[in-house]
C-alpha positions as CSV (number, residue, x, y, z in Angstrom):
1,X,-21.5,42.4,-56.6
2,X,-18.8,42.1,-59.2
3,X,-15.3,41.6,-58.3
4,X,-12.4,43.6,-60.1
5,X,-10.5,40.7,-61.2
6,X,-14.0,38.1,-61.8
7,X,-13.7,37.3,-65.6
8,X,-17.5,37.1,-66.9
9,X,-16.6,34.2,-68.8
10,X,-14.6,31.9,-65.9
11,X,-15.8,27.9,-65.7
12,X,-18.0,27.9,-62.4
13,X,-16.0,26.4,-59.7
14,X,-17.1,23.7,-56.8
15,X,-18.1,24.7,-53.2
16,X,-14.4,23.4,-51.8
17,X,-11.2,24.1,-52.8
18,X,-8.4,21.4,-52.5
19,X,-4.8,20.3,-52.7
20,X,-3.0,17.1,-52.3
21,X,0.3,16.0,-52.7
22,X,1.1,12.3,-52.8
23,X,5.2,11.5,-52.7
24,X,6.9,8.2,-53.2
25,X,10.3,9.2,-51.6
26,X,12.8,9.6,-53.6
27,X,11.1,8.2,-56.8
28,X,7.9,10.5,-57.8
29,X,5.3,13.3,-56.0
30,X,2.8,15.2,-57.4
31,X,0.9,18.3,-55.8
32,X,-2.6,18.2,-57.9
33,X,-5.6,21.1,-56.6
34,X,-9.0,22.1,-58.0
35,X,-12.4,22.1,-56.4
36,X,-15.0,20.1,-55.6
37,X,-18.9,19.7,-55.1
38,X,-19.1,17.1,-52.3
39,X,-22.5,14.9,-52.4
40,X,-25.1,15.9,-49.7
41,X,-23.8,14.0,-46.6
42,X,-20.6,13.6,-47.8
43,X,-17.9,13.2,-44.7
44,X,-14.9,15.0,-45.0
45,X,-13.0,11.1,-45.2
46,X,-15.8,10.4,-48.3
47,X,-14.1,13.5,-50.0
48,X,-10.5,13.0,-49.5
49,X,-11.2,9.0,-50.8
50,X,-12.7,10.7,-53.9
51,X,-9.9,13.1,-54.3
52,X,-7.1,10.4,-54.0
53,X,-9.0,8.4,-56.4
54,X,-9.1,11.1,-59.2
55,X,-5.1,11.9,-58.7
56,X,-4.2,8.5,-58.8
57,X,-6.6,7.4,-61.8
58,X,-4.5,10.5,-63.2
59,X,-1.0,9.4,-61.9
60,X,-1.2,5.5,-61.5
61,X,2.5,5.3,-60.5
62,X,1.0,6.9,-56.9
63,X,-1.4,4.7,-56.1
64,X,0.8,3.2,-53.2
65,X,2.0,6.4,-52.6
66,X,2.6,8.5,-49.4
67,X,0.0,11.6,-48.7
68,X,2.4,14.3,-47.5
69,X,-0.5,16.9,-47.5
70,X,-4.1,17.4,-47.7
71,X,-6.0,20.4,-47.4
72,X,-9.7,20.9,-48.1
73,X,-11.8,23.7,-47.2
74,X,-14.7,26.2,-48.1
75,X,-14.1,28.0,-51.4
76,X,-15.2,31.5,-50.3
77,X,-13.8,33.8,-49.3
């Protein structure tokens, strides 16, 4: 089934959709999302460790940095 709005031509996405927001108060935060493919027997702590990882190789400045919020779940609706 084809949905209305699907673009033929969207990237394929990963089986979980997340968002984190790391904050250093009142110096830096950054709210970064996407999806992911977790590993076969990955724990939901093995992803978040993952996640972190890839924001802060993008945002050094955070790496000491505060997580404010964390969301991961299924993407499907």
């Amino acid at each position: 089934m084809t949905m209305p709005n699907a673009r033929p031509d969207a990237a394929p996405q990963g089986s979980h959709q997340w968002i984190l927001t790391l904050e250093l108060p009142g110096r830096a935060a950054a709210t970064e999302y996407g999806t992911w493919n977790p590993d076969p027997g990955a724990t939901r702590h093995d992803v978040f460790v993952a996640i972190r990882q890839h924001v802060t190789n993008r945002f050094p400045e955070l790496e000491r940095a505060t997580v404010a919020f964390f969301a991961l779940e299924p993407n499907q609706l």
